[in-house]
N, C-alpha and C positions, 0 to 999 in steps of 0.2 A: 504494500500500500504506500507508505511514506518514502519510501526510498526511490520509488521510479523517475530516474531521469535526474537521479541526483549524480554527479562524478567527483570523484576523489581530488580534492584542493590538492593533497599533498602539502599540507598546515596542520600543525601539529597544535593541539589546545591541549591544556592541564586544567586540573582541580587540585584544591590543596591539600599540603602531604596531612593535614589531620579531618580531614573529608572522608568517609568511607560512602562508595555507592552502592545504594542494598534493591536488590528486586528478588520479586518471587514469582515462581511458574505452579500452572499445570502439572499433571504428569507429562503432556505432550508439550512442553516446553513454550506456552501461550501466556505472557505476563498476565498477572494476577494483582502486584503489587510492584511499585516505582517509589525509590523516597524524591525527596526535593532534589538530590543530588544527581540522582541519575538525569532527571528530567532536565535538571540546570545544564548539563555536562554534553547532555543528546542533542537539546535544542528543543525536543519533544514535547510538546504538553502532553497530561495525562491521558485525554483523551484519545490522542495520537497513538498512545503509549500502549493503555490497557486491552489486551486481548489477542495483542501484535506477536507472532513468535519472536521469541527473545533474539532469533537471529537476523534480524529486522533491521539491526545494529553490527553487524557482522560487516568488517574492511572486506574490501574483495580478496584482498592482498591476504589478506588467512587462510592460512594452509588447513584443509578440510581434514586432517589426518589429527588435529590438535582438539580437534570436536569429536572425532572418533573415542581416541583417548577419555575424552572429558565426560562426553555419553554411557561407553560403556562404563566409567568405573561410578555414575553416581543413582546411573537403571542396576546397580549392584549393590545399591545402599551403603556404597562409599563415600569415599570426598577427593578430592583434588584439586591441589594447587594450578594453576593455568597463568601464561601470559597471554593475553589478549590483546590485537589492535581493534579497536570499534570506530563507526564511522556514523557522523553527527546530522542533523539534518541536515545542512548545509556541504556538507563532502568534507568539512574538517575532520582529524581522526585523534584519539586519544589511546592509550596504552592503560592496560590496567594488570594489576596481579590480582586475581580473580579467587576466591576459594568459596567451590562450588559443593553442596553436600545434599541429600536428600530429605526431604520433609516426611517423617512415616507416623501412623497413626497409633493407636493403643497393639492392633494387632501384624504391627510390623509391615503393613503395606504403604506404598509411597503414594503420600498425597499430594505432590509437589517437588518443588527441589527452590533451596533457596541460595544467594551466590551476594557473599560480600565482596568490595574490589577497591583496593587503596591502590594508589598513585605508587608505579615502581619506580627505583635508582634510573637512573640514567642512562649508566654502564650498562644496566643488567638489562636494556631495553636494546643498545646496542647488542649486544650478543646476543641474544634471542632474535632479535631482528634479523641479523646475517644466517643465521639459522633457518627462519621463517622464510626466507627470500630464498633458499635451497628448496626446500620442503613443496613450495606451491611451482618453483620449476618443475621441479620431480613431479609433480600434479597437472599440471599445464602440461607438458609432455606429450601423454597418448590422447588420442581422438575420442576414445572413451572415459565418461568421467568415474567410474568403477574405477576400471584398469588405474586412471591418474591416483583416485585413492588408496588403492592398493599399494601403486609403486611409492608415493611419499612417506607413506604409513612404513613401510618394510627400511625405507629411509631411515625416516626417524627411528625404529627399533634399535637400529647397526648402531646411530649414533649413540643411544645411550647401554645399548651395549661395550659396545668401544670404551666406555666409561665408566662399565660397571654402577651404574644408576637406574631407579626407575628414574619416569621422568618425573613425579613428584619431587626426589629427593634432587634432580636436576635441575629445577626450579628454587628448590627453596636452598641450595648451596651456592647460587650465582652472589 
């Protein structure tokens, strides 16, 4: 909906380091809940906001392999740390460190997932970003966009194999 016909400034906008931006989903990942801060940060009014899949805000420039990761570990009633680029009404984009966990009820089924996101280092945006710029090569690639997910995904695994890290603990060591 909000996104159509928007293009990426390639302008980078911040929120402050003691700002956290908090939203809540669905199970099928369709906001439910925006604070002031996301809204402030997207450009978004609520209305814009509520009901919109949370990917609605999704850089083009994100590697699909990093939502793979992020999906299946919180459809397992996990949690996970994430970097994020998101991209604003306007085509500006912002970075976030994301920590994504699942909402469940009395009898352990998920009713939801909810995801805080503070303003990361600089550095650590840099690296991840040289990273990320591999990942959606690897993904851009094949002519199929399976196949692109597959091949970035199997990417990413090498790397933080190579490293001896999940990518949680890859994340939260930069």
């Amino acid at each position: 909906m909000a996104k159509q016909g928007v293009s990426p400034t390639n302008r980078e906008v911040f929120f402050e380091h003691d700002e956290i931006i908090v939203s809540k989903t669905d199970p099928t990942g369709r906001i439910t809940y925006a604070n002031d801060i996301f809204l402030k940060i997207s450009g978004y009014t609520e209305d814009e906001t509520l009901g919109q899949p949370h990917s609605f805000i999704r850089h083009p420039n994100m590697p699909r392999c990093v939502f793979k990761l992020l999906w299946d570990a919180i459809q397992a009633k996990g949690e996970i740390f994430a970097y994020v680029k998101n991209m604003t009404k306007t085509g500006d984009h912002y970075w976030v460190l994301a920590h994504v966990t699942a909402s469940l009820d009395g009898n352990n089924s998920i009713l939801g997932y909810h995801s805080n996101r503070r303003r990361p280092k600089p550095s650590n945006v840099a690296l991840v970003s040289d990273l990320y710029q591999k990942l959606k090569a690897a993904e851009d690639r094949p002519t199929n966009r399976k196949d692109g997910l597959s091949e970035s995904y199997e990417r990413l695994m090498h790397v933080l194999k190579d490293k001896g890290v999940s990518y949680d603990e890859f994340v939260l060591t930069l």
